[in-house]
C-alpha positions as CSV (number, residue, x, y, z in Angstrom):
1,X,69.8,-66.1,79.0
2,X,70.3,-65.1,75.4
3,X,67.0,-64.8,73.6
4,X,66.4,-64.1,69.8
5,X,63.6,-62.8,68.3
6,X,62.6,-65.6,66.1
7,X,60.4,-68.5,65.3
8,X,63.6,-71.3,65.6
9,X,64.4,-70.0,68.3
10,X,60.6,-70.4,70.3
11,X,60.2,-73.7,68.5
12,X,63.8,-75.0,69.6
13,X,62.6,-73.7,73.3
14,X,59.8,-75.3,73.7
15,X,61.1,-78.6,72.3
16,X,64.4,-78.7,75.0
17,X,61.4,-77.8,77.7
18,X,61.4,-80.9,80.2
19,X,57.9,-79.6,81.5
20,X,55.8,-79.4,77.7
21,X,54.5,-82.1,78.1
22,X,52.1,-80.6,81.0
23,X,50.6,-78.9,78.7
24,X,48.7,-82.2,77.2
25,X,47.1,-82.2,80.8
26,X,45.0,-79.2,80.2
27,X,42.0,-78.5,78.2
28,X,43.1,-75.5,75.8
29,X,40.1,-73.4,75.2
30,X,39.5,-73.5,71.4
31,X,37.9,-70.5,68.7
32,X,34.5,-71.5,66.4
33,X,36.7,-73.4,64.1
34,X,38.5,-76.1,66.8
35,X,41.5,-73.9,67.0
36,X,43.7,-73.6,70.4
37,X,43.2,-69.9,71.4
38,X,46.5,-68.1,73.0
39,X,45.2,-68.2,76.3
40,X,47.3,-65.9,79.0
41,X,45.4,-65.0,81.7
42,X,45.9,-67.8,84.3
43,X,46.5,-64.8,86.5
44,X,42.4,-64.6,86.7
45,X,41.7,-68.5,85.9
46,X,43.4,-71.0,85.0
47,X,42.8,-73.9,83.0
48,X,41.2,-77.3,83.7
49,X,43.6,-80.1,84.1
50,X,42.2,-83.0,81.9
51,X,41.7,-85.3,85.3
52,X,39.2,-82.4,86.8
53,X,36.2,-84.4,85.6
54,X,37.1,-87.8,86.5
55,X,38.3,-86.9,89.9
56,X,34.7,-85.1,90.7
57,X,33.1,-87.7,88.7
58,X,34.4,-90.6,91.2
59,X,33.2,-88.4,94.0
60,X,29.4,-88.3,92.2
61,X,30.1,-92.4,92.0
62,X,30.6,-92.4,95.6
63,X,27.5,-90.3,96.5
64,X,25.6,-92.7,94.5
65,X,26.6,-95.9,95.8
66,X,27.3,-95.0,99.1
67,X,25.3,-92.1,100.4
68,X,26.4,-91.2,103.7
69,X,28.4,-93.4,104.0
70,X,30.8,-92.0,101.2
71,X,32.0,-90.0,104.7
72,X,33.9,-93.0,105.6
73,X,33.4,-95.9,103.4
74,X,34.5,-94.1,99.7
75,X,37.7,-94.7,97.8
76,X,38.6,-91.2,99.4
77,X,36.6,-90.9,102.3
78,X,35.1,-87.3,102.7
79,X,35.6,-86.8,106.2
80,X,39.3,-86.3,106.2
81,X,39.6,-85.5,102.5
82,X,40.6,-82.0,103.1
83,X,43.9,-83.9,104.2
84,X,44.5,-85.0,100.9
85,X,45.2,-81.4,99.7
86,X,47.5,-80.6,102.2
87,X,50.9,-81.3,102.0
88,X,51.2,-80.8,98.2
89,X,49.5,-77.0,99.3
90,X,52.2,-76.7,101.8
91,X,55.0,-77.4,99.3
92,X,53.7,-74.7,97.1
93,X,53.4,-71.9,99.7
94,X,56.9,-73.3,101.6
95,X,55.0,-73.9,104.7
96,X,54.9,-77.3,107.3
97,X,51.4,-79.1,106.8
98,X,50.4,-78.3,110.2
99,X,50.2,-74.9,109.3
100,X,48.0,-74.9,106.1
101,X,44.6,-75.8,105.3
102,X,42.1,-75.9,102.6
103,X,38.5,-74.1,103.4
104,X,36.1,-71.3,102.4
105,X,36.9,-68.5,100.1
106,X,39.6,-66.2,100.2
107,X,38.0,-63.0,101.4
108,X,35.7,-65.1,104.2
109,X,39.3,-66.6,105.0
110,X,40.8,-62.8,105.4
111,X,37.9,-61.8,107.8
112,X,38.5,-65.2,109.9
113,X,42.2,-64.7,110.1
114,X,41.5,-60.6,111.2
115,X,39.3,-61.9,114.3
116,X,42.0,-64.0,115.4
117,X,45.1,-61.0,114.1
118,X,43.3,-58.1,113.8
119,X,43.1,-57.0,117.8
120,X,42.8,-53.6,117.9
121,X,43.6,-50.9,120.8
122,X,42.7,-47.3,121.4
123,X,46.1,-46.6,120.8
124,X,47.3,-49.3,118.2
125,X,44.7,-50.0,115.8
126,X,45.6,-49.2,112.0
127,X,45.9,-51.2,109.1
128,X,48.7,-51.0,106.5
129,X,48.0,-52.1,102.5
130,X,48.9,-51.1,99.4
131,X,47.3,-48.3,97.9
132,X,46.1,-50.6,94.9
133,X,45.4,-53.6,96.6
134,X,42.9,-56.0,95.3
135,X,39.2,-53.8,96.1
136,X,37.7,-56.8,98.1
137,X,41.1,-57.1,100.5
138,X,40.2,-53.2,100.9
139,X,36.6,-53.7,101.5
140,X,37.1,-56.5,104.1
141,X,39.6,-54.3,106.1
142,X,37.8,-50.9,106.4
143,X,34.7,-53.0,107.6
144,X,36.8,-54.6,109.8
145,X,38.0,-51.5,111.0
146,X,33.9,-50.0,111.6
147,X,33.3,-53.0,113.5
148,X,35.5,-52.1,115.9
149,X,34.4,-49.1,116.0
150,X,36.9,-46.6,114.0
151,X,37.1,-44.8,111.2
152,X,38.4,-46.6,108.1
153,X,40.0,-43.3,106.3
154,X,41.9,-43.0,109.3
155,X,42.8,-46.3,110.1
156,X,43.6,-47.9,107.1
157,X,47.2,-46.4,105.7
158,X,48.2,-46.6,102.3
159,X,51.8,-47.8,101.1
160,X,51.4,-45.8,97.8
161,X,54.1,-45.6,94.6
162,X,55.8,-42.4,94.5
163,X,54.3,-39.7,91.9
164,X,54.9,-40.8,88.6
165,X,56.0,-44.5,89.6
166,X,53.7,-47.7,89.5
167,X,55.9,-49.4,91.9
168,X,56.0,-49.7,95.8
169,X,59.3,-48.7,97.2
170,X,60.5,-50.6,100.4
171,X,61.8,-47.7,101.9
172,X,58.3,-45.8,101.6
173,X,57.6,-48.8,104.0
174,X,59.9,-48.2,106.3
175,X,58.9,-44.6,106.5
176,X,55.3,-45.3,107.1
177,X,56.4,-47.7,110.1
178,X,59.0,-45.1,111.3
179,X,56.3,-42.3,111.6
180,X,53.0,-44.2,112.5
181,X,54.6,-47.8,113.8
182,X,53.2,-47.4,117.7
183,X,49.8,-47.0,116.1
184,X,49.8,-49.9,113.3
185,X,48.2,-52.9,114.6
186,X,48.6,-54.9,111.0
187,X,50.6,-54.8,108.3
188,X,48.0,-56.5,105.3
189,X,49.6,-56.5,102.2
190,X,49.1,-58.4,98.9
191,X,52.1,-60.6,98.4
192,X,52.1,-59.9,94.6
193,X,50.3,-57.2,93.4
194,X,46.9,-57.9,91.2
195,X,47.4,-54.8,88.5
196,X,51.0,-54.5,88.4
197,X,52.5,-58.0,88.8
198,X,55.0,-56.3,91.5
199,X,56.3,-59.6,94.3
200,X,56.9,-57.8,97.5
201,X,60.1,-58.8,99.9
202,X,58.1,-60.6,102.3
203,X,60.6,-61.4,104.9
204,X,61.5,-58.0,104.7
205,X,57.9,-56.7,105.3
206,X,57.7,-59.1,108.4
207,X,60.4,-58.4,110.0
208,X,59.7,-54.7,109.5
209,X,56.1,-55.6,110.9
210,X,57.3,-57.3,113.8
211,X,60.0,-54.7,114.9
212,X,57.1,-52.6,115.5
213,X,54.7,-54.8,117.5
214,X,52.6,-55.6,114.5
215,X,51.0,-58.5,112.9
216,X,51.7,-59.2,109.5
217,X,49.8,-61.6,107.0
218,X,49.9,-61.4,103.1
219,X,46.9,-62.2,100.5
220,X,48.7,-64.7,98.0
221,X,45.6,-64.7,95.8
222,X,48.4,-63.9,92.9
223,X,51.3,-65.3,94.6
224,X,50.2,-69.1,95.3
225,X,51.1,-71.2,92.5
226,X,53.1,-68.4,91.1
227,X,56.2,-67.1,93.1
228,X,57.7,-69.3,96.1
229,X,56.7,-67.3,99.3
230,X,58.4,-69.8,101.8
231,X,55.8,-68.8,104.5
232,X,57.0,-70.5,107.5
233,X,60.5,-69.4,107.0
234,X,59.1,-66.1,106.1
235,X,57.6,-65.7,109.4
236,X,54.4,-64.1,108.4
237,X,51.7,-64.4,110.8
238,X,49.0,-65.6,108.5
239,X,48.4,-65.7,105.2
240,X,45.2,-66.3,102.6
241,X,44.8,-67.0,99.0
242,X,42.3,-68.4,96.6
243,X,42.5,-71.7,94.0
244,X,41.7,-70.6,90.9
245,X,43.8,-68.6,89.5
246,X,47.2,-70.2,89.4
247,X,46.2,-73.3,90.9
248,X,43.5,-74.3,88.4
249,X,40.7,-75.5,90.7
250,X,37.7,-73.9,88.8
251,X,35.5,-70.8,89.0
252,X,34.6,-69.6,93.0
253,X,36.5,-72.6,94.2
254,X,37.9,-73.2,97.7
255,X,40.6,-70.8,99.3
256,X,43.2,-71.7,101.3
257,X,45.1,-70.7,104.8
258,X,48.1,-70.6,106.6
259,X,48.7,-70.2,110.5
260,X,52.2,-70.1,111.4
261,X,53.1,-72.7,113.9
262,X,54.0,-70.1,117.0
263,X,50.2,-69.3,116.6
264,X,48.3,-72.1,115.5
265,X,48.4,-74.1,118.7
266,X,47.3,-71.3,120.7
267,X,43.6,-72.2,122.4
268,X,43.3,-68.8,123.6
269,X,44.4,-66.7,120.4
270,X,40.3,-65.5,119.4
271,X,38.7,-66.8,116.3
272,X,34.9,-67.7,114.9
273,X,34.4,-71.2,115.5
274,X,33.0,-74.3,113.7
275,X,32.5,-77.8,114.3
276,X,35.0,-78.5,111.7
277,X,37.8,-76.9,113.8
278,X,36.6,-79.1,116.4
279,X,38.9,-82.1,117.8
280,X,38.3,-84.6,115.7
281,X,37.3,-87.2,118.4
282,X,34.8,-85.7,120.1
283,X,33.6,-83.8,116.7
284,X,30.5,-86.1,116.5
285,X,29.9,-86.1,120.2
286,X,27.8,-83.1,119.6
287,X,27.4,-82.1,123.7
288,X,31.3,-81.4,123.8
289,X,32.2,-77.5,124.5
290,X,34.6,-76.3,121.7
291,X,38.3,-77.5,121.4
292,X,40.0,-76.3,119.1
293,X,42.0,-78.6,116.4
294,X,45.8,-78.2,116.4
295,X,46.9,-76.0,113.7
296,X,45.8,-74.3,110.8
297,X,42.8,-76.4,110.7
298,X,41.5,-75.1,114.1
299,X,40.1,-72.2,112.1
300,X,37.7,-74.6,110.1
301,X,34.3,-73.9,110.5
302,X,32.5,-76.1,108.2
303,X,32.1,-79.5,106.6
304,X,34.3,-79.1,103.3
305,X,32.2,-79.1,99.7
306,X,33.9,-82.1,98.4
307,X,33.4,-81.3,95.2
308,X,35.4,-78.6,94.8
309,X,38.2,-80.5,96.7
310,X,38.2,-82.9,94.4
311,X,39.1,-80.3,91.5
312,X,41.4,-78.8,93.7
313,X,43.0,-82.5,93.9
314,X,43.5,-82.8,90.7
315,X,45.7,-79.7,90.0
316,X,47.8,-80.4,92.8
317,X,48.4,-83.5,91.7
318,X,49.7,-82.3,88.9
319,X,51.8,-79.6,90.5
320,X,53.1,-82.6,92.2
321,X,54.5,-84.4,89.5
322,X,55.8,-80.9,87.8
323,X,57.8,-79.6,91.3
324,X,57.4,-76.5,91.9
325,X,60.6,-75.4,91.5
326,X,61.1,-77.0,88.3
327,X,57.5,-74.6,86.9
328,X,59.7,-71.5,88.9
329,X,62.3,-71.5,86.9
330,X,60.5,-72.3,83.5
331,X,58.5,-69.2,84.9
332,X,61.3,-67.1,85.1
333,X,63.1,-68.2,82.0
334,X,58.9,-67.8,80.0
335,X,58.1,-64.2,81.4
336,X,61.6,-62.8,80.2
337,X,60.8,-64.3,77.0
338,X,57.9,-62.1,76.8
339,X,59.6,-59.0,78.2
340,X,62.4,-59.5,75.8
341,X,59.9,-59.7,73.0
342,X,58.0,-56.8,73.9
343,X,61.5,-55.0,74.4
344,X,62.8,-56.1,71.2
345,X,58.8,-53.9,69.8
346,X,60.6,-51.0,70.5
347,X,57.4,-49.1,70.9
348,X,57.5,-45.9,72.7
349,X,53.4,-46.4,73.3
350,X,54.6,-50.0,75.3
351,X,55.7,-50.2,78.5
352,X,55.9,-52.8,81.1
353,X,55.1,-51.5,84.5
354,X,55.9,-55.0,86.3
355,X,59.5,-54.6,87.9
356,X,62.4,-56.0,85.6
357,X,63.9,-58.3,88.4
358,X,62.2,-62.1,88.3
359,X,62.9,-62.0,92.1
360,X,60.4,-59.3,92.5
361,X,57.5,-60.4,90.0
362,X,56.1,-63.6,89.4
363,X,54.9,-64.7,86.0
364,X,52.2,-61.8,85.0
365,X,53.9,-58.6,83.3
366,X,51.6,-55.8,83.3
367,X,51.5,-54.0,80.0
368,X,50.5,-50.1,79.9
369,X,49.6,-49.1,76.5
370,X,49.4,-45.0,76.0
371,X,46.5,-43.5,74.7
372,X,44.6,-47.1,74.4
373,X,41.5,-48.1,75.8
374,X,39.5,-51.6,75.8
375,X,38.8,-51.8,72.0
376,X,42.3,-53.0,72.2
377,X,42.4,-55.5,74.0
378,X,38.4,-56.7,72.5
379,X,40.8,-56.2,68.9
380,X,43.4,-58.6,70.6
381,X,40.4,-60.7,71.7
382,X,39.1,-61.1,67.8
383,X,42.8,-62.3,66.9
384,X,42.8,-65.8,69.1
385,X,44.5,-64.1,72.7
386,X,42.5,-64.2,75.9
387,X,43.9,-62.0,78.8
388,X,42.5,-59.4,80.9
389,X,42.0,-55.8,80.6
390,X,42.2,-53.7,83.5
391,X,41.5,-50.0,83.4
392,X,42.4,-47.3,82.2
393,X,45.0,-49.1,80.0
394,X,47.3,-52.0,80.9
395,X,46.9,-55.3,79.7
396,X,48.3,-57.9,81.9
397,X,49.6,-61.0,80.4
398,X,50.4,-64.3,82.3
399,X,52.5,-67.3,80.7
400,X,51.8,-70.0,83.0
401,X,54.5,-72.5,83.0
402,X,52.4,-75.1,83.7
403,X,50.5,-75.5,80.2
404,X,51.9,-71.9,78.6
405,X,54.7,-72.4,75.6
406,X,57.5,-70.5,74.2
407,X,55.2,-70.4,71.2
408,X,52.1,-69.2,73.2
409,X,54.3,-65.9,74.1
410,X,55.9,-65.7,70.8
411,X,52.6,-65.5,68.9
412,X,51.4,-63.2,71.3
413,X,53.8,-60.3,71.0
414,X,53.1,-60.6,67.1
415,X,49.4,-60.0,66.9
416,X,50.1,-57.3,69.7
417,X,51.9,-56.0,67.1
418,X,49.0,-56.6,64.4
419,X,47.0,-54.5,66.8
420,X,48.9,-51.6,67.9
421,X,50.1,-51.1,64.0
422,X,46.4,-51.0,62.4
């Protein structure tokens, strides 16, 4: 569209924006003196929907009144309240219910979903990621690699940006597969990248996987919530991701899972098991030898902390009543706001290293600031913006469509300016 650098503009923006009024639904963190901070940085947390408290708080009730028997007695009774999250999770990641399910934490989730994906050979047993993939995807895959008994700096191949670039290249991809395909057992790649805000072609990547015998899954701790990865179309084998970042759930809160539907009814497919994967009517039997749950939720190990489900609750509720692809295109249509703006700076010391197409990035641009370090962004900080800092010198921003304004961006790019100019 046709942006202009000015205040009528923002202000006429975010009064013809249908979703605004989401905004009201969050609590906006405030400074010392009760005034709403600029608060960008969803991409690490996001805020609490206003309904967070009473949703837990009629959980507490429950355990009060009920005890136990809040397990099948309560308004929402906890033994099938994982259900409840379901099919509004499946909407936002594009997959059936069947194949998704709420449980654990994202990097327990990763290690769960390489016992089952992860099945190494003498021959085929290397693992493909982006060089600067999120450090505790890395971790979980070169320990993965020692425990069966290889050497991670062999084993674990790095899809790297071309000297001088900050971006993956497909092709690069493709090389890596050409040359070292017969010996790749998984493909593990970030769907959207943590520092640089770059949204891989998934479909592309899996089909590239699979043409070579190889499993593919994708980490969509930045991608749930943000982009649209249409997983079961997609094809992916499996994929993980976290709550709290774009899908407001709180601090440490549950992760979530997806087992295509080729896969998930598989009995024989290797995983770690629980009683919580275990069919559902003979779950409480106890003596019963282990049978596996259809689906996704066959990899459940544990009774679910309802507490945290009932946060999680609440901000899919709200996504609900948004649609997701209503918050999309605000998304698009916010975060080329903000690029225009920081275009429009005409800064030789700015740069955006997040690519320019809004098919291949989701809302976060990364911002590269020569010859800065962190007093910057502690400067920014002191002037009423919270978002994150990641070494050795990009800023990275994230409008969330969700409770971010056109205002919210606007204001930002002016005390970036305050900053960079003093």
């Amino acid at each position: 569209m046709n942006y202009q650098n000015s205040l009528e503009f923002t202000q006429q923006q975010d009064a013809e924006d249908s979703l605004s009024h989401f905004r009201k639904k969050f609590h906006i963190p405030t400074d010392s003196n009760n005034k709403e901070l600029i608060y960008l940085c969803g991409n690490s947390l996001g805020l609490q929907p206003k309904t967070t408290s009473e949703y837990i708080q009629k959980e507490l009730q429950d355990w009060a009144k009920l005890g136990v028997e809040g397990h099948t007695e309560g308004e929402h009774p906890w033994l099938p309240y994982h259900e409840l999250l379901t099919k509004s999770m499946a909407k936002i990641v594009g997959a059936k219910p069947s194949e998704v399910v709420m449980m654990n934490t994202l990097t327990t989730n990763l290690h769960l979903m390489m016992v089952s994906f992860y099945q190494p050979t003498d021959k085929k047993y290397k693992i493909v990621v982006e060089a600067d993939a999120f450090p505790s995807d890395k971790y979980a895959m070169e320990s993965q690699l020692h425990f069966h008994g290889y050497d991670s700096k062999e084993g674990l191949i790095l899809w790297k940006p071309r000297e001088g670039e900050e971006l993956c290249r497909f092709e690069d991809l493709e090389a890596i597969m050409k040359e070292q395909g017969d010996e790749i057992a998984l493909l593990m790649i970030g769907s959207t990248n943590y520092y640089s805000g770059q949204s891989y072609p998934l479909k592309k990547i899996t089909e590239l996987g699979h043409k070579y015998n190889c499993k593919v899954g994708f980490d969509l701790a930045h991608g749930a919530g943000n982009i649209q990865p249409n997983l079961h179309e997609m094809g992916a084998d499996f994929a993980v991701w976290c709550s709290y970042k774009y899908l407001n759930s709180g601090p440490g809160s549950l992760g979530g899972c997806f087992v295509h539907e080729r896969h998930a009814n598989n009995k024989d497919l290797k995983r770690f098991a629980g009683w919580w994967g275990h069919n559902k009517e003979t779950r409480f039997n106890m003596r019963k030898d282990f049978d596996a749950l259809p689906g996704a939720e066959g990899w459940q190990l544990s009774n679910p902390p309802i507490l945290s489900m009932a946060a999680i609750r609440a901000s899919l509720d709200v996504f609900e009543e948004a649609g997701f692809e209503n918050l999309r295109k605000k998304s698009v249509k916010l975060t080329g706001f903000l690029e225009f703006l920081l275009d429009e700076m005409n800064n030789e010391s700015i740069s955006v290293i997040t690519p320019r197409n809004p098919e291949e990035r989701g809302c976060q641009l990364s911002i590269q600031v020569k010859n800065a370090d962190k007093n910057l962004h502690t400067k920014l900080t002191e002037a009423g913006v919270i978002s994150d800092w990641r070494e050795p010198d990009v800023i990275r921003i994230a409008p969330a469509p969700l409770y971010n304004s056109f205002s919210d961006v606007f204001q930002f790019v002016q005390k970036l300016k305050q900053v960079v100019n003093n």
